[in-house]
N, C-alpha and C positions, 0 to 999 in steps of 0.2 A: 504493500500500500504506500501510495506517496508519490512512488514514481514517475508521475506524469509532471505531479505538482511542483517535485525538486526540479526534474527539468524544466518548467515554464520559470519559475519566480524563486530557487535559489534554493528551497527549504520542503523539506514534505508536509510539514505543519505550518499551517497559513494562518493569516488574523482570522476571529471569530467572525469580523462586518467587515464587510466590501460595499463598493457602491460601482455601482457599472455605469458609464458615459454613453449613450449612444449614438453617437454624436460626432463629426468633427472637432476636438479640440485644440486652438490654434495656444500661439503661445501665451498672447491675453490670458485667455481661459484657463492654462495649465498653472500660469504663475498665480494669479486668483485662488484657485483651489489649495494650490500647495502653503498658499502662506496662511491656512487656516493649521498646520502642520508645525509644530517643532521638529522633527530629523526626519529624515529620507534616508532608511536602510537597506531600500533595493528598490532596482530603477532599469527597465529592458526597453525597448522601442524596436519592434519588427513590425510584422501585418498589425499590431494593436502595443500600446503601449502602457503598461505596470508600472506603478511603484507601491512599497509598501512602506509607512508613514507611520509617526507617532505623533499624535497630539498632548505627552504630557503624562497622559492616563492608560491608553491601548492603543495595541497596532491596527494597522487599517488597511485595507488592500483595496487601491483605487485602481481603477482599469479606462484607459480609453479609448475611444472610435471600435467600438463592437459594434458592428454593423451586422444585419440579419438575422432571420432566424437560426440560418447554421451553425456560423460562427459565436452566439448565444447560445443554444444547445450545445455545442461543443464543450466554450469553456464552463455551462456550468460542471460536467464532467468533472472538469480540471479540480473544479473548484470545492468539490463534495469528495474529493478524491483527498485533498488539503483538511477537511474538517471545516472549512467556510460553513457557517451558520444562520447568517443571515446576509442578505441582501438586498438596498433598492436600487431601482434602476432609474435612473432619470434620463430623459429621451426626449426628441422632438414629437410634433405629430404637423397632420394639415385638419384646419378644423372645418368640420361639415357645417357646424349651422352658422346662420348669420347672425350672433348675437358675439363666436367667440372672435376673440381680436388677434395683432400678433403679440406673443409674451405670456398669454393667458397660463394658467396652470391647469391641468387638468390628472384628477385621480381618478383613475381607472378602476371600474368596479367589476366588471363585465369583461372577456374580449373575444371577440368572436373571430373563430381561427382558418383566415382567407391566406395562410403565406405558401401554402402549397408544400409545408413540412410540416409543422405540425397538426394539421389535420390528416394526413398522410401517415404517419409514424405511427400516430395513437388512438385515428380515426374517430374524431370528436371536432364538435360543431363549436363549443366555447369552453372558454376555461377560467381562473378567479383568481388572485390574489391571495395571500395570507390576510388574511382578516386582524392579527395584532398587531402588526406591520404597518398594516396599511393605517390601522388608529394611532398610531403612533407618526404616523408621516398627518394626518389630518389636525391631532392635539399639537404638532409640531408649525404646522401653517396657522392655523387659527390664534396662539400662541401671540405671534408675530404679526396680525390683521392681515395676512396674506390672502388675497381672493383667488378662488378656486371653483373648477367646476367636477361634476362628479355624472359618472354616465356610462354607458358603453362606447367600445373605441375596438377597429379593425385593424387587424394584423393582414398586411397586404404583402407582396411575392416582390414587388416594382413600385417606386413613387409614380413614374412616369410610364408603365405600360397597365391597362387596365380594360382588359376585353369585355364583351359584353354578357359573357360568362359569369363574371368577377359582379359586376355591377347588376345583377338580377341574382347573384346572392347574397347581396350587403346587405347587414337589419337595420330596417327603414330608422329605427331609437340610436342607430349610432352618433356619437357627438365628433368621432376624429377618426381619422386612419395613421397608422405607424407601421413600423416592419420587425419587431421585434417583441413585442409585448408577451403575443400570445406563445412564442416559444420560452419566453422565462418564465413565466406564470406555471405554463404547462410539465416542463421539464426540473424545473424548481419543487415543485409539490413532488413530481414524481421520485427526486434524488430525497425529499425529507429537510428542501432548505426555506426558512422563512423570507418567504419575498415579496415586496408591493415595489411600485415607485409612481413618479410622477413625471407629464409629459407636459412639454412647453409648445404653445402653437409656433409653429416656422411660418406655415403659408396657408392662405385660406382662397378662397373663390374669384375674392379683388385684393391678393398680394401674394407674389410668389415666394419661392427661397432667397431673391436676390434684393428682396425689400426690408428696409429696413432691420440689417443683424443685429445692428447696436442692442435695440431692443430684446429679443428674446435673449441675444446673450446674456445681457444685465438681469433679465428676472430670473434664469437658469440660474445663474451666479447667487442670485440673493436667495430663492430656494434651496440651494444645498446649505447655502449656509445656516438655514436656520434648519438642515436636517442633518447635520454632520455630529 
């Protein structure tokens, strides 16, 4: 046991919380993050980039640009393989209804599994969240006057390809689409690891991904902080 873990991050025993980025993170964003951190005890950058962090109190194993569902099934693998315990994930989405903006926060309650792997693997229509996780990401917003919305949201295969397949199986109550949710959700329950997170809108109907980043960067940024 261990083996995959020593090989990815140095150690076969991993921090107890991780948080997953799924996301681009440029260097803004990673200096951000890390100066919530007293030391950086290990630090890798290949397909995705590790470190593993102390604030003080415990270690932390942050991860960045996990993109998809594969590569999220994969390492959680890694990562249950390590003794990782808990995890959230915070991720972009594109939001469906006209009410949400870009920056919004949204907690996922619900997600309904369109990525063409996990519903595939484990043959299932949706999947859930750790439910103390998740209250504990919600006591943590609310905490802070953090406005948030709460709903279902779809795990999709492509931002940019969406047949008409795809779009005559969407449920009409979804509030967002992302690419990774329902593979952590799903695969996280099934490894035995505590997992919720929270998704920041990117681009909606009338703004795409190239519209204003400032934004979603800054609320991304202020959300971990108040869930770190």
């Amino acid at each position: 046991m261990g083996e995959w873990a020593k090989k990815e991050f140095g150690s076969s025993e991993l921090p107890v919380k991780c948080f997953i980025f799924a996301m681009t993170v440029d260097q803004y964003m990673r200096e951000s993050i890390l100066s919530y951190f007293n030391t950086i005890n290990f630090h890798k950058h290949d397909s995705y980039e590790a470190y593993i962090v102390n604030d003080g109190n415990e270690d932390v194993l942050l991860l960045f640009q996990i993109f998809g569902a594969v590569l999220t099934a994969d390492i959680l693998c890694i990562l249950n393989e390590g003794n990782v315990k808990e995890i959230i994930l915070i991720g972009y989405a594109y939001g469906l209804k006209d009410d949400l903006e870009l920056g919004d926060a949204i907690i996922p309650d619900k997600v309904q599994c369109l990525d063409g792997v996990t519903n595939f693997l484990e043959d299932i229509d949706y999947t859930y969240p750790d439910k103390l996780i998740q209250s504990k990401i919600v006591q943590a917003l609310e905490e802070n006057n953090q406005k948030y919305f709460r709903g279902i949201t779809i795990s999709v295969a492509s931002l940019f390809w969406r047949p008409e397949k795809l779009l005559k199986s969407m449920d009409n109550n979804a509030i967002a689409l992302e690419m990774e949710f329902a593979s952590f959700c799903c695969f996280s329950k099934k490894l035995g690891i505590a997992s919720a997170g929270v998704l920041i809108i990117s681009d909606t109907k009338s703004h795409s991904l190239l519209d204003d980043t400032r934004l979603r960067t800054e609320n991304m940024l202020k959300v971990f902080g108040y869930l770190r």
